[in-house]
C-alpha positions in Angstrom: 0.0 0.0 0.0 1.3 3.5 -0.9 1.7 6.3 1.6 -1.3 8.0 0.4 -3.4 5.2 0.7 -2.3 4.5 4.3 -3.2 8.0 5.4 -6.5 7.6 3.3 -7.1 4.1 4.7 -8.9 1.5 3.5 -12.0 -0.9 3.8 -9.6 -3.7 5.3 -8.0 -1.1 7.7 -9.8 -0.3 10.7 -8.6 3.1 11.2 -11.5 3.8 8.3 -14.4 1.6 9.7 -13.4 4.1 12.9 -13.0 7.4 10.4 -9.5 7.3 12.4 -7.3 6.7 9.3 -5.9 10.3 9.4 -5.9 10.8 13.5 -2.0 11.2 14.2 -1.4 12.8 11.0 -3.4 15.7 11.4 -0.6 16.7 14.2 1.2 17.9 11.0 -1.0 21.0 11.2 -0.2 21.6 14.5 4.0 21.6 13.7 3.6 23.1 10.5 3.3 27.0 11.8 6.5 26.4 13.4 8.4 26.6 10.5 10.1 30.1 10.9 11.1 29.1 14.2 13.0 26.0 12.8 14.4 28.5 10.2 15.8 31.1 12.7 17.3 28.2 14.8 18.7 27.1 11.8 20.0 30.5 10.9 21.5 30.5 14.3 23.8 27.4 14.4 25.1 28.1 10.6 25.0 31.6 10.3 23.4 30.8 6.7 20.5 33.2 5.4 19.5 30.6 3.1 17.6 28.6 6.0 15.5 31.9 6.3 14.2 30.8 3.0 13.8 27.4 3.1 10.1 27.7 4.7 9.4 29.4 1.7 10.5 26.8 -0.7 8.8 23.8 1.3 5.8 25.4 1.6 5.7 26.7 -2.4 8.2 23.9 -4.1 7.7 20.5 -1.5 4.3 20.7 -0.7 2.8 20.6 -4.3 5.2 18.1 -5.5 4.2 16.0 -2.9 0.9 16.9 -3.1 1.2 15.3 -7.2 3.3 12.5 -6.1 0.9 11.3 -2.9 -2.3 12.1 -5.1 -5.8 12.5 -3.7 -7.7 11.1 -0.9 -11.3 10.5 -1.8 -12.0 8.7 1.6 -15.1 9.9 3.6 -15.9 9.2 7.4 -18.6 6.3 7.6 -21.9 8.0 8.6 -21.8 5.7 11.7 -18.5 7.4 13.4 -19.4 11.1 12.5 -21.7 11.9 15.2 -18.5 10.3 17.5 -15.8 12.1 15.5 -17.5 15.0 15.6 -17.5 15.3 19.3 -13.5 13.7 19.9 -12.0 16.0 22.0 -8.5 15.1 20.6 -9.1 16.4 17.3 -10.8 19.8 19.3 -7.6 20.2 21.0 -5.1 20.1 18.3 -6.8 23.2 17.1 -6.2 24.7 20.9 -3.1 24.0 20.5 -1.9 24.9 17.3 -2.8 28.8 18.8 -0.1 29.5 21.3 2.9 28.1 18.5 1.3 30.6 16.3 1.9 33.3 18.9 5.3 32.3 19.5 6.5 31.7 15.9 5.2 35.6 15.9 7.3 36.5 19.0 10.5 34.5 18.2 10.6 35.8 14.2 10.1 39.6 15.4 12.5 39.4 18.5 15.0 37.6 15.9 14.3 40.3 12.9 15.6 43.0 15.3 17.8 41.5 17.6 19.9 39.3 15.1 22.5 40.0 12.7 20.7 40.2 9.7 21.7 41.7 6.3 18.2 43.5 4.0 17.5 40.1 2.5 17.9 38.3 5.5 15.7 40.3 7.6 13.2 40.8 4.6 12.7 37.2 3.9 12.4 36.5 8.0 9.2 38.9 8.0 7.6 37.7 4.6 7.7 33.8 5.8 6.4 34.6 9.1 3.9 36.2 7.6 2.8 33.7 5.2 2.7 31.2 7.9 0.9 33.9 10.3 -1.7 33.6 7.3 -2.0 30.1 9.0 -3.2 31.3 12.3 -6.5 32.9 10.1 -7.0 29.2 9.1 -6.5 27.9 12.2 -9.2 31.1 13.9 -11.3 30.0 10.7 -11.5 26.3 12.2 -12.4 27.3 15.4 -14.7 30.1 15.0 -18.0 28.2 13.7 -18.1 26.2 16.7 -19.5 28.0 19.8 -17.7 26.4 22.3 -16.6 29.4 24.6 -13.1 28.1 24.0 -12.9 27.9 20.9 -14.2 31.5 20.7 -11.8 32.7 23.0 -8.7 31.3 20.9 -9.9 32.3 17.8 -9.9 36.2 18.9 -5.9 35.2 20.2 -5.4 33.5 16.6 -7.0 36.1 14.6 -4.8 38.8 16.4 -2.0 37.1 15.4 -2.1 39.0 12.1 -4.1 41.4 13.1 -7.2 40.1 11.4 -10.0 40.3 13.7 -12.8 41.0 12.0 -12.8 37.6 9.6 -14.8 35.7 11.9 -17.8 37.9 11.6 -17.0 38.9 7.8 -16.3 34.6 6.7 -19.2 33.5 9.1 -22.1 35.8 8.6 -20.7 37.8 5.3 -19.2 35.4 3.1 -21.1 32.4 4.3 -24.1 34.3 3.5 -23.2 35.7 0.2 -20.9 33.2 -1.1 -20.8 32.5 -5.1 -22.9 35.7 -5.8 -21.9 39.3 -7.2 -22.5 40.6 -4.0 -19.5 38.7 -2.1 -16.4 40.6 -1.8 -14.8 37.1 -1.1 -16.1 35.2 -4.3 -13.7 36.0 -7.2 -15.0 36.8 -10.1 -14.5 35.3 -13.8 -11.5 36.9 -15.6 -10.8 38.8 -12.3 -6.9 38.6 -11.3 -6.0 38.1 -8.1 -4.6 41.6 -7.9 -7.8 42.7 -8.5 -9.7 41.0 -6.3 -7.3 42.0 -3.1 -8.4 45.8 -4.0 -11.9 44.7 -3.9 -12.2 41.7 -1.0 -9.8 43.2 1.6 -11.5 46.8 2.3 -15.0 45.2 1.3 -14.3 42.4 4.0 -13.4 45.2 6.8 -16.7 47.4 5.7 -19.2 44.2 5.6 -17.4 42.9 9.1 -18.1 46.2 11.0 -21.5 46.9 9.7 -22.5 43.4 10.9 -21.0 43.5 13.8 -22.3 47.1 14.5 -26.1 45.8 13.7 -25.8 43.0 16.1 -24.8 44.8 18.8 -27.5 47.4 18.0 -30.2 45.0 18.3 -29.0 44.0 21.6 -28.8 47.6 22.5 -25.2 48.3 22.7 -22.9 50.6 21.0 -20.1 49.5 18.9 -17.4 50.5 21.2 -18.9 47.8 23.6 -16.3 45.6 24.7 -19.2 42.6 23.2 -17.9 43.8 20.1 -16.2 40.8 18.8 -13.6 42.7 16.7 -12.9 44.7 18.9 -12.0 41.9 21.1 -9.7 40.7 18.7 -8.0 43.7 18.1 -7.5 44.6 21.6 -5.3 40.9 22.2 -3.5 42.1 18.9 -2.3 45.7 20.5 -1.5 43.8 23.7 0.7 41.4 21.3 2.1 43.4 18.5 2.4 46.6 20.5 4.5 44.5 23.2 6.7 43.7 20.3 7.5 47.3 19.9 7.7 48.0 23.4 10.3 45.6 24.0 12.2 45.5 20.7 12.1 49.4 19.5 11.0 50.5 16.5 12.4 48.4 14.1 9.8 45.9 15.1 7.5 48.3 13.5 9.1 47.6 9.9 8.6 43.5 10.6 5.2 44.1 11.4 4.1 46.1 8.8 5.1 43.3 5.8 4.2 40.6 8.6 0.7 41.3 8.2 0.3 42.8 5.1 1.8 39.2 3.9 -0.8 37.1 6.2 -3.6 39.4 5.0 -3.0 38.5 1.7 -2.6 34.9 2.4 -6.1 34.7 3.0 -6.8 36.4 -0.1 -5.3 34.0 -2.0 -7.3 31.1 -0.1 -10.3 33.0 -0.5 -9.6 33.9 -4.6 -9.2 30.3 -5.4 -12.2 28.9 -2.8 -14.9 30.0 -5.3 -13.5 31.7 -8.1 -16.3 32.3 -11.1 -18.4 29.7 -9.2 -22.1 31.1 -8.7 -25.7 30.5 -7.3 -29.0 30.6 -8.7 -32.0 33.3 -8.1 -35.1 31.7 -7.4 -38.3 33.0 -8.6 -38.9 34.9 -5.6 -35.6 37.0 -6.1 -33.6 35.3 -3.4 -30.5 33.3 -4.2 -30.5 29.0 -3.8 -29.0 27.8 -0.8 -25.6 27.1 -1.3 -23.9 23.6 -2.4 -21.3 21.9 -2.9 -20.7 22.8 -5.7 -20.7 26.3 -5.5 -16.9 25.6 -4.0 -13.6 24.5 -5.9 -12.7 21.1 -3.6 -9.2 19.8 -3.3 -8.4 16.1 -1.9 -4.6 16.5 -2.2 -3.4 14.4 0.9 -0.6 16.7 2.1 -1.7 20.2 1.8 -5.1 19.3 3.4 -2.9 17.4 6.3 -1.0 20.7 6.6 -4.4 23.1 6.8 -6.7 21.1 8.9 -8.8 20.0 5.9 -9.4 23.7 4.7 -9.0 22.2 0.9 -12.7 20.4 1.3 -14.5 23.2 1.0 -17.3 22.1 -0.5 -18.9 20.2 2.4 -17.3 23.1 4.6 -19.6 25.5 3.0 -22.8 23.1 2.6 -21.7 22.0 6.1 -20.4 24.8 8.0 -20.8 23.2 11.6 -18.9 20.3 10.5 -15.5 20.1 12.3 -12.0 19.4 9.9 -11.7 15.7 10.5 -15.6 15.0 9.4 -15.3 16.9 6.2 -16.5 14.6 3.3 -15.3 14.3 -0.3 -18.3 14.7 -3.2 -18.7 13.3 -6.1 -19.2 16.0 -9.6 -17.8 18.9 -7.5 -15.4 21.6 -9.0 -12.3 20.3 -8.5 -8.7 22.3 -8.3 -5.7 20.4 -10.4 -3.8 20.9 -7.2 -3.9 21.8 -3.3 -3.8 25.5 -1.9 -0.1 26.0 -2.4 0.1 25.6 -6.1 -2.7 27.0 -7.0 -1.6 30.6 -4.9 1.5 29.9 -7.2 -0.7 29.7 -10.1 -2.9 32.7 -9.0 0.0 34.8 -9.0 0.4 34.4 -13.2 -2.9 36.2 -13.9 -2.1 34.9 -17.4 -1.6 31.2 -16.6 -4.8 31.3 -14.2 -6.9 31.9 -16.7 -5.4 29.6 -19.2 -6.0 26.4 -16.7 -9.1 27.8 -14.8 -11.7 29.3 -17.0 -11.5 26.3 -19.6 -12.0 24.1 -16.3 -15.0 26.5 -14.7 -16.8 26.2 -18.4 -16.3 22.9 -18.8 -18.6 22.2 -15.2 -22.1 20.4 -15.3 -24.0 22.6 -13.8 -22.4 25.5 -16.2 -21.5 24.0 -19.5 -20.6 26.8 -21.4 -23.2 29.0 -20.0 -21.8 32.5 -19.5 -25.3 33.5 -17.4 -24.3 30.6 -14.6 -20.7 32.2 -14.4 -20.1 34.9 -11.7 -18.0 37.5 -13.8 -17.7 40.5 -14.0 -20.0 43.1 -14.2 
């Protein structure tokens, strides 16, 4: 049996008459914000910038390959173990966990930044791959923040600050969840639309939708928006406790890691969100209102390894039909958009407006539910 099909399991192994197959292995998404941390201490004991890089390169070069070497996993949870998965505290707690190395990752790469002998490139390349993994901690706040237990909600404001990102729980849950694979969505890109293009429109629609949400809810319970209920706000008060202690302690400079820290782990997320549903998009009904939203109003991605890496953010489609589902219950469907390859490449592929298009739009046109038809197509307007 291959690796792939280990992980995946199979009917003679019992991890998947359990829907345990994958249960050790999603520790990898615990480990895998760590990376700049193995980096610096890397850096340390040679004195060699390249091992600054080298999260960069596994992430963007490794992970894909392996992604094409160890294929897909097409495995589902039997419908018997899903109610028992669901509630596993183990898998609950790897998410718990995965929060704190995201705040030290922050605090080890920013004390190293301006501490450490670095030269331009050095220090450059140290804040750009913490923020790309600090994109991470937005996944890993993503994860936790559908669920309403009051940890979970607690550590997703601490993951969310990471970045400084607070308001995505209230924009993903009750703005893009709401919205998703219509015109309307700031977070659904667009046929034809380059990634470039969508940042300008997703990222300052995201913080608009987010507050006016956020502002109506708290009207209706008869509190201000300055309330400490306000959940962004939450957020964003852990974030000046964290990144403002950064700048306390280490100076100034800590200002210049933080600025490209974040701007990179903003964008992160744009590129998860830009390839989650790009030209993808929902019916009106008769009475005016949108078709609730399906499975295959998402691009889905099996690839074992990224998905191990990103606690099953690649099955999107059953996350969106789904959304209370946690990661390790996520099912695969059958005549779903599919992506050719995991998260990683695909960002890659983003990147080359030019080259998305080429493998993309041929791929959205050629769907069943679209088939050519430019009126089922969200594009532009």
């Amino acid at each position: 049996m291959n690796i792939s099909a280990m992980l995946a399991g199979s009917s003679s192994d019992p991890g998947t008459r359990t829907g345990d197959a994958k249960r050790h292995a999603w520790l990898l998404s615990v480990v895998y914000p760590l990376f700049p941390v193995y980096a610096i201490g890397l850096h340390a004991w040679t004195g060699r910038e390249v091992w600054l890089v080298v999260p960069i390169l596994f992430t963007y070069g490794l992970v894909p390959l392996l992604d094409a070497l160890l294929g897909e996993d097409n495995s589902n949870p039997p419908d018997r173990e899903v109610a028992r998965l669901q509630n596993d505290r183990y898998y609950r707690m790897l998410t718990w966990l995965t929060v704190p190395l995201h705040v030290i990752a922050l605090v080890a790469a920013c004390s190293y930044f301006v501490l450490a002998d670095l030269s331009p490139f050095g220090a450059t390349v140290l804040a750009i791959t913490t923020g790309l993994f600090s994109g991470l901690s937005v996944n890993t706040g993503h994860e936790m923040g559908h669920h309403r237990h009051p940890i979970d909600q607690a550590l997703t404001r601490v993951a969310l600050a990471v970045p400084g990102y607070g308001h995505f729980t209230v924009e993903h849950n009750f703005g893009h969840h709401r919205a998703v694979a219509t015109p309307e969505d700031h977070a659904s890109a667009r046929l034809n639309e380059s990634i470039y293009r969508f940042a300008l429109r997703e990222i300052p629609g995201g913080l608009r939708r987010s507050w006016r949400i956020e502002t109506e809810r708290l009207a209706r319970r008869g509190r201000r928006w300055y309330s400490w209920h306000n959940t962004i706000l939450q957020s964003h008060a852990i974030a000046l406790l964290l990144q403002g202690g950064l700048v306390l302690a280490l100076g100034w400079p800590a200002v210049l890691f933080l600025l490209l820290h974040n701007a990179i782990a903003w964008f992160q997320l744009t590129s998860a969100n830009y390839v989650e549903h790009y030209g993808l998009l929902r019916e009106r009904r008769n009475d005016g209102e949108y078709e609730r939203c399906q499975p295959h109003h998402s691009w889905n991605s099996n690839h074992l390894m990224s998905n191990l890496l990103l606690f099953h953010l690649e099955r999107h489609s059953d996350h969106h039909a789904h959304p209370g589902r946690r990661y390790q219950c996520l099912r695969d469907f059958d005549h779903v958009p599919r992506l050719p390859s995991g998260y990683f490449g695909m960002f890659l592929l983003a990147y080359l407006p030019p080259l998305w298009f080429r493998v993309m739009n041929p791929r959205l046109m050629d769907l069943p539910h679209v088939q050519g038809d430019l009126s089922r197509i969200n594009r532009q307007l």
